[in-house]
N, C-alpha and C positions, 0 to 999 in steps of 0.2 A: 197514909199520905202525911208527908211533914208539911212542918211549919211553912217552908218554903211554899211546896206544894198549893199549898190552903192557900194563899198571900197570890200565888199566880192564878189560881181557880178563879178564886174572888172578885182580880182585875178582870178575867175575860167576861162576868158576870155585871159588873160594872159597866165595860164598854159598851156589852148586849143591851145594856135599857139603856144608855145614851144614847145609843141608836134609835133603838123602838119612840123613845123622848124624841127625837129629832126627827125621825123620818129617818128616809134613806140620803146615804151620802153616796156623791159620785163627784172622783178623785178627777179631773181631768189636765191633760196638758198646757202649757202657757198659752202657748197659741188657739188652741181648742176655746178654754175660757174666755179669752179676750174677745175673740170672733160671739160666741154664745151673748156675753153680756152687752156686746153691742148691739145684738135682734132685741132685748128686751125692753120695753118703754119702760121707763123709771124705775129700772133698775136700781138697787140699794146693795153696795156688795162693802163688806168690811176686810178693811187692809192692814196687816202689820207687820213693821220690819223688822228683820232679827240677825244678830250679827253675831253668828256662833258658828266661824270658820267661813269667813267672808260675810257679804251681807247677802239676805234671801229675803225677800217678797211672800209673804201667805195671803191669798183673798177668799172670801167666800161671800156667797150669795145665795139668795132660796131662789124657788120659780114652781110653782104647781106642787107644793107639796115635798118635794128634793131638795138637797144640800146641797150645794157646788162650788168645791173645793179644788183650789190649785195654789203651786208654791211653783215661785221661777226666780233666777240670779237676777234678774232685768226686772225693772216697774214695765205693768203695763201700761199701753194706754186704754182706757176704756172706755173713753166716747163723753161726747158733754151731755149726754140724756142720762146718763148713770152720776148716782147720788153716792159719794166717797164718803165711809167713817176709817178716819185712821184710829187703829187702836194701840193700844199698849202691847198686846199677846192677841192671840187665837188660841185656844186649847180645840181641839181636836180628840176625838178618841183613836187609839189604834189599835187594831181590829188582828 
């Protein structure tokens, strides 16, 4: 195995215990999340925008243990019981 090689093993090894650290994540669609974060009482989801070939929205939120992750061209809205942190980035692992 090259250098390469070793350097891609690595990341997928990396991501694996970002996960395992995080829990499980679960990607969902803009409408899906939107709908989700408004059933939850006090809901806490962290937002950030990012403008690399137009602008794009990332949110994420926990809920029992899960990760819940989605990115849309649109803000959503997410209700006034949900608690907004705008952030600077999201990193994410990708899997």
């Amino acid at each position: 195995m090259g250098a390469a090689g070793g350097a891609a093993g690595g990341a997928v090894v990396a991501a694996a215990n970002a996960v395992k650290a995080m829990g499980g994540i679960v990607q969902l669609e803009p409408d899906d999340f939107q709908r989700f974060v408004q059933r939850i009482d006090d809901a806490l989801v962290v937002c950030a925008e990012t403008s690399f070939f137009g602008t794009r929205y990332q949110y994420v939120t926990g809920h029992r243990g899960l990760v819940f992750y989605s990115k849309s061209r649109e803000p959503l809205r997410l209700g006034s019981r949900a608690e907004v942190i705008r952030a600077k980035r999201i990193s994410m692992p990708s899997l």
